[in-house]
C-alpha positions, 0 to 999 in steps of 0.5 A, a space after each residue: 481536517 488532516 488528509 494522512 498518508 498523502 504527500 499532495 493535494 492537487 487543486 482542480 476546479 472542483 476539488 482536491 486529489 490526494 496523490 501519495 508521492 511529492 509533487 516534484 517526483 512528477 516529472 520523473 513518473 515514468 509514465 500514466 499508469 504509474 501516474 494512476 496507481 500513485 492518485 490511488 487512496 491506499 492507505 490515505 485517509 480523511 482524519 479529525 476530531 468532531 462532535 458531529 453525529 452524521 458525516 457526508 463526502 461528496 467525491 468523484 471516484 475513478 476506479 480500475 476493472 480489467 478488460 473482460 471482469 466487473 468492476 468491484 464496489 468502491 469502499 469507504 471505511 469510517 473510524 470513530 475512536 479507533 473502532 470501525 463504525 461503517 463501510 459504505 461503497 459506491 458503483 458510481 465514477 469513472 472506469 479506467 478499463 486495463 488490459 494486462 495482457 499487453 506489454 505495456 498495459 492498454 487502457 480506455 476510460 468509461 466516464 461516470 458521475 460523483 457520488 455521496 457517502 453518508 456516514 451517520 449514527 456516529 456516537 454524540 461528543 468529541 471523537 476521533 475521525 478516519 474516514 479511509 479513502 479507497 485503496 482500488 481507485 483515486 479520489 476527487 474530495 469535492 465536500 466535507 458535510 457534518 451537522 449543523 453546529 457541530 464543532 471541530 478540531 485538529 487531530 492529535 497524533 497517536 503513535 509513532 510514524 511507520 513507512 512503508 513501501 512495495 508493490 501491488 502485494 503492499 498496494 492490497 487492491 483485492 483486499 475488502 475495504 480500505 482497512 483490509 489492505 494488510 499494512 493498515 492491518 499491521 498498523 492497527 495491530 502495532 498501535 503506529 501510524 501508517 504512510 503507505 507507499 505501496 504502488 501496483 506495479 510500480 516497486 522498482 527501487 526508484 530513485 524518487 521514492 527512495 529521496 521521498 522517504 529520505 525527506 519523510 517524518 518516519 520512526 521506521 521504514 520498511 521497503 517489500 521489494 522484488 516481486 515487480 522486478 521479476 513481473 516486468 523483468 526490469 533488472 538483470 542480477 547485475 544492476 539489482 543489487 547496486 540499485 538496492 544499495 543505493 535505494 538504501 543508501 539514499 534513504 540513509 543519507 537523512 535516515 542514518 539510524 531509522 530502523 529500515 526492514 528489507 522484505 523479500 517477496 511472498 510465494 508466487 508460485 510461477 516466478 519461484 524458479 522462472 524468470 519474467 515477465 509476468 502477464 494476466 491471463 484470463 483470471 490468471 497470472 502466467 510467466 511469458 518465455 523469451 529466447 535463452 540468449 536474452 535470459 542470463 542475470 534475468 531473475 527468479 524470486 527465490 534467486 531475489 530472496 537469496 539477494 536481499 539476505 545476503 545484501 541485508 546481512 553480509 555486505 551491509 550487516 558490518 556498519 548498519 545495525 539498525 538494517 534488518 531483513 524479514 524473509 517474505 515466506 515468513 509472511 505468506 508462504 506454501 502453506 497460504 498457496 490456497 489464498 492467491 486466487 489469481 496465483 500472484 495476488 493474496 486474497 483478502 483473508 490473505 491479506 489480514 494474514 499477511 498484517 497480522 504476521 508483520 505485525 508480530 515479527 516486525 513489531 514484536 518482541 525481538 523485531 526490527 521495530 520492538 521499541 515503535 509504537 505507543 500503544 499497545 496491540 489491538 487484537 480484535 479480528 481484522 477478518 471480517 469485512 470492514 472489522 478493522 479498526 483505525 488508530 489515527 
């Protein structure tokens, strides 16, 4: 069994996490929440060939609520084959309580119980296996049960590897199931291999991050930026961009003609044209005002569009042919207003929207990554809840 899309597996007396960064980038994780969001699942997944008709995992959940909501189902999705066979969710394990409404965030944990997803009436014979992990919360393997002389083998490898990098709106955690995030979406469509470093909150041109993909098996890299930075106001115009360039930069040091894809931010209507902070709000997000004084280089979203393409295709266009730029209106923009519930976050139609049109203008024809991917694009609906198949 290959756990896929993480980059370790941390030992405990009883079980193993997967975490999405390396483990040397922990001493530099800024801080516990960041620390969470990279234990969380996005896109990791549980990946081998069996005979087995039925599969249980045996696992400790520990999932986010916000202060004052319930805390949602945590989803398991299973593949066979490429198809989706079954979701299966859990109220079971731990709750980390968040209150957004603080800067930073405060947050008290509600101790829970493992839990057990069984998967069964899968297909008789050797088959490819995904079982995806969730994407709203981190996950403890404790067991790993198939049928009683059931065989099993390594996985074979399909596709070529895409790596993908941004923030909440890449993390999904309001997408339906763990194939609802809209990178796997795009995966699935594209017939490539997803590694997800999608991280809520956490999208602000790290050095680690940008050393991590430096060091990663990819084929092609693409890097949604911007939207946190105007959330926590963590960047004036002034160090943006050379932070950019050097994000890039590092990445290039081992990369030097991977196809890298710089994404500008989706439409965030209360950001569009003020500056951060952002802070939840009731159900809503809203933008915090500050003193004039503090705001000069503070920046806006359309302001961090106008960066990205002028960096993507003026100041790096002459000596990176392989550097491309997608404006992330293209991606979900006025006419998708309707799909941010909260005015930040896409809602799960929202987010298949968003993979569906990645996939065509970053894998199709005429795209930064036309020549990536072996397969050809699945195009059953990825819409429905747990409808979307896996290619791993």
């Amino acid at each position: 069994m290959e756990v896929v899309g993480a980059l370790e597996l941390r030992r405990s007396p009883t079980g193993y996490s997967p975490r999405r960064l390396p483990a040397w980038t922990a001493p530099q994780i800024p801080d516990a929440f960041m620390d969470l969001i990279v234990q969380m699942t996005s896109g990791v997944r549980l990946a081998f060939r069996t005979t087995a008709t039925c599969i249980e995992l045996d696992a400790m959940v520990t999932a986010i609520r916000l202060e004052g909501e319930l805390r949602a189902p945590t989803v398991f999705d299973l593949a066979v084959s490429g198809a989706h066979h079954r979701s299966e969710a859990t109220d079971s394990g731990n709750t980390i309580v968040v209150d957004l409404s603080r800067i930073p965030p405060g947050a008290r944990v509600e101790p829970g119980a493992p839990c057990t997803l069984r998967f069964d009436a899968l297909p008789p014979g050797m088959k490819d296996v995904a079982l995806w992990l969730p994407q709203a919360a981190a996950v403890e393997l404790r067991a790993l049960r198939i049928d009683a002389g059931a065989e099993v083998a390594p996985r074979v490898r399909t596709g070529r590897r895409w790596v993908h990098y941004g923030s909440s709106i890449s993390h999904c955690m309001e997408a339906a199931t763990p194939l609802g995030i809209w990178p796997a979406v795009a995966a699935r469509r594209a017939g490539v291999e997803l590694l997800s470093l999608g991280f809520a909150g956490q999208c602000h041109l790290d050095g680690f991050v940008a050393r991590t993909i430096r060091e990663l098996d990819a084929d092609c890299i693409s890097a949604k930026v911007g939207i946190n930075i105007v959330n926590a106001d963590s960047m004036k115009e002034r160090c943006f961009v050379p932070a950019l360039h050097a994000f890039l930069d590092t990445i290039r040091e081992r990369k030097p003609v991977t196809p890298i894809l710089l994404v500008s931010p989706i439409l965030c209507p209360i950001a569009e044209d003020h500056v951060g902070p952002t802070v939840r709000a009731g159900d809503h997000e809203v933008v915090l005002d500050g003193p004039a004084e503090l705001r000069p280089g503070s920046l806006t979203l359309r302001r961090i569009r106008e960066i990205v393409a002028d960096v993507v295709e003026k100041r790096r266009a002459g000596g990176d042919a392989n550097q491309h730029h997608l404006d992330g209106l293209a991606l979900f923009g006025e006419a998708d207003a309707g799909d941010l519930p909260d005015g930040l976050h896409p809602s799960a139609a929202g987010y298949a929207r968003i993979g569906e049109r990645f996939a065509e203008r970053a894998f199709g024809t005429g795209g930064a990554f036309a020549t990536v991917g072996a397969q050809p694009p699945n195009t059953g609906s990825p819409r429905a809840k747990g409808a979307s198949p896996d290619r791993s």
